[in-house]
C-alpha positions as CSV (number, residue, x, y, z in Angstrom):
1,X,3.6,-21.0,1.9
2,X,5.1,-21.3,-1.6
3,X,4.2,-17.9,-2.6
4,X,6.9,-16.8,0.3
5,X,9.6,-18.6,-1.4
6,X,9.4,-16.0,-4.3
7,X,8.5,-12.7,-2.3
8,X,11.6,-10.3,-2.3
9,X,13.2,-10.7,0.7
10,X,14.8,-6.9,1.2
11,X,12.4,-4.0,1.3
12,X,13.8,-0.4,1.5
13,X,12.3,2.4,3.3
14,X,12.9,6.1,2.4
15,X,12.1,8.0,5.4
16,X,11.4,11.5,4.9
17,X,13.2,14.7,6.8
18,X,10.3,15.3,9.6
19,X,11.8,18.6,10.5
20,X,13.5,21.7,8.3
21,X,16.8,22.3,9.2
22,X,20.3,21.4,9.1
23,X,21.2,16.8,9.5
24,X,23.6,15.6,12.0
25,X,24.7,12.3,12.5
26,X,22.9,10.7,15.5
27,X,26.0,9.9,17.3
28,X,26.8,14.0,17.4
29,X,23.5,14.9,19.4
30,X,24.2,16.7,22.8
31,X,22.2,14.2,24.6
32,X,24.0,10.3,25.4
33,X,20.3,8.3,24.8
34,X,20.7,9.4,21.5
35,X,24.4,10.0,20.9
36,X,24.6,6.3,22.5
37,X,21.8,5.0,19.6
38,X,20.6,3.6,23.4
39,X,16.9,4.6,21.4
40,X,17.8,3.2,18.3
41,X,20.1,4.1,15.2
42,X,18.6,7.3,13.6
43,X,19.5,11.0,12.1
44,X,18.8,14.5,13.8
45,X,17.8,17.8,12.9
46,X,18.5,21.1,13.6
47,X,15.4,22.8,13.1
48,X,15.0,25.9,11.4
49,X,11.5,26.2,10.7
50,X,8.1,24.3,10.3
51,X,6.1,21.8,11.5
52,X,7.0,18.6,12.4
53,X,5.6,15.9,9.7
54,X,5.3,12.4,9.2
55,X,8.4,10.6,7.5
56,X,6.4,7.9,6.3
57,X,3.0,6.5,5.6
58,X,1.8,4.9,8.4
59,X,0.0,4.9,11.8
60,X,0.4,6.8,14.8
61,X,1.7,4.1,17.5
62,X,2.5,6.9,20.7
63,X,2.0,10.6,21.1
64,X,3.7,11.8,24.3
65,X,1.1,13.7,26.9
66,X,3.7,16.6,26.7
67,X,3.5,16.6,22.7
68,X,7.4,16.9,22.8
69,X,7.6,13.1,21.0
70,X,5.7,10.9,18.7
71,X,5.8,7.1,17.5
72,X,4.8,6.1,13.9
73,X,5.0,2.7,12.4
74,X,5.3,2.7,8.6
75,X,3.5,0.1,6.8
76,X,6.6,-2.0,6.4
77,X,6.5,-2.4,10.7
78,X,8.9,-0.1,10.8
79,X,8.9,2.2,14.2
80,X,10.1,5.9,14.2
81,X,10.7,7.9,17.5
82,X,11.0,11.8,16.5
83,X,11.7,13.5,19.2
84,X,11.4,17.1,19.3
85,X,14.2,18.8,21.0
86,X,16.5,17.8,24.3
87,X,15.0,17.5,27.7
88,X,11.8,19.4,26.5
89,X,9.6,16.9,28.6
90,X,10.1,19.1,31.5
91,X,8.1,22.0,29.2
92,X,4.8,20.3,30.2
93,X,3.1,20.6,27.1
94,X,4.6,24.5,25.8
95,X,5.5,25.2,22.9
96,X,3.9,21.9,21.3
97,X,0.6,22.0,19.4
98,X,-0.2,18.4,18.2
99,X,-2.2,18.0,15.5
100,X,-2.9,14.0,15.4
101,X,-3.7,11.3,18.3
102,X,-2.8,7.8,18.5
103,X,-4.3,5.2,16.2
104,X,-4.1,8.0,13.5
105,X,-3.4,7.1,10.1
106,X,-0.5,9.4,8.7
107,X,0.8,10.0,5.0
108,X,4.5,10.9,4.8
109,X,4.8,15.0,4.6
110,X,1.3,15.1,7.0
111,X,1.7,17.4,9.6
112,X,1.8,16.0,13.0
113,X,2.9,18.8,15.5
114,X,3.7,22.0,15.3
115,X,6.6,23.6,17.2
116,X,7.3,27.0,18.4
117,X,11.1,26.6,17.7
118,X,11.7,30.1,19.5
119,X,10.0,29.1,22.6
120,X,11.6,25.8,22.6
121,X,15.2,27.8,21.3
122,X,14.7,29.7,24.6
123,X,13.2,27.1,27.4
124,X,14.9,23.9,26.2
125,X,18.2,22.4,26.4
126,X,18.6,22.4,22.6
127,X,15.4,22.1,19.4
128,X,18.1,19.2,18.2
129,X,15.2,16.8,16.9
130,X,16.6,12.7,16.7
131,X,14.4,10.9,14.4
132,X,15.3,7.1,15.1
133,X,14.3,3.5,14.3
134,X,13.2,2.1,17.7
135,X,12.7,-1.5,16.3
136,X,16.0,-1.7,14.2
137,X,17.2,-5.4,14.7
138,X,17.7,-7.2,11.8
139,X,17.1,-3.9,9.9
140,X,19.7,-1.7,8.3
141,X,19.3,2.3,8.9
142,X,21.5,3.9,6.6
143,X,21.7,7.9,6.3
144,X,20.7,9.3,3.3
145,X,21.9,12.9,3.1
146,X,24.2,15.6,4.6
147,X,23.4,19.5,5.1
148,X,20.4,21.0,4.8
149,X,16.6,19.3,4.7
150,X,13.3,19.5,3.8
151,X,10.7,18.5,6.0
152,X,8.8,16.0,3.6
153,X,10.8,15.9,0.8
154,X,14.3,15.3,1.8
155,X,15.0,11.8,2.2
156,X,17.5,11.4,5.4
157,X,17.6,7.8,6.1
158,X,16.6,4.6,4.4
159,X,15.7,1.6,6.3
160,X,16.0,-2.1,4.8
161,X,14.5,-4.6,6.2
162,X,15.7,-8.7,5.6
């Protein structure tokens, strides 16, 4: 009980850019869940290439049966929703080859899904791919960078938890 008394009470996440592309604020994404922050407060993408990878260490909490979305909570407790594209639930499963399954442990940069960004460019509403903290109260989600990213070595967002 002590020992909590002296354990640091702030601990800061650096979540990783799951997708390449070019950042948007969350509240610019064609699609009012996530323009809203109804899902949580976050950062898109604008893919442009590559696989979709893990932002952080952690565990696979949710893999949707259509592969278009995956949960992963970091070892902090974090939760992250990426979600790849708009409306792309209605592909059924095209265009989505997932790579891990729930319960998975995952190390930020791991690839978890890859995408066939023309497909999706062509039979979706848009490949804009939210990444957002779906367990954010009494966390801070702060964005991180502007332009263009990295998938797994751009740091877009950085969580602190109190």
């Amino acid at each position: 009980m002590l020992s909590n008394l002296f354990k640091k009470k702030d601990k800061e996440e650096k979540v990783l850019a799951p997708v390449s592309g070019q950042l948007m604020p969350i509240d610019q994404v064609p699609d009012p869940v996530f323009s809203g922050k109804m899902m949580g407060e976050g950062i898109a993408v604008m893919p442009d290439s590559g696989s979709v990878v893990s932002p952080v260490d952690g565990t696979v909490v949710m893999v949707a049966d259509t592969g278009h979305a995956i949960g992963i909570r970091s070892a902090q407790g974090t939760e992250y929703l990426i979600h790849i594209g708009l409306e792309t639930v209605a592909l059924k499963g095209e265009g989505f080859n997932v790579l891990v399954r729930q319960d998975d442990k995952v190390k930020a940069g791991q690839s978890l899904i890859e995408a066939d960004w023309t497909y999706l460019g062509e039979n979706a509403k848009s490949t804009v791919t939210p990444i957002v903290v779906t367990n954010g109260e009494g966390k801070t989600v702060r964005p991180e960078a502007e332009g263009t990213c990295t998938a797994g070595e751009t740091v877009v967002l950085t969580v602190t938890a109190g």
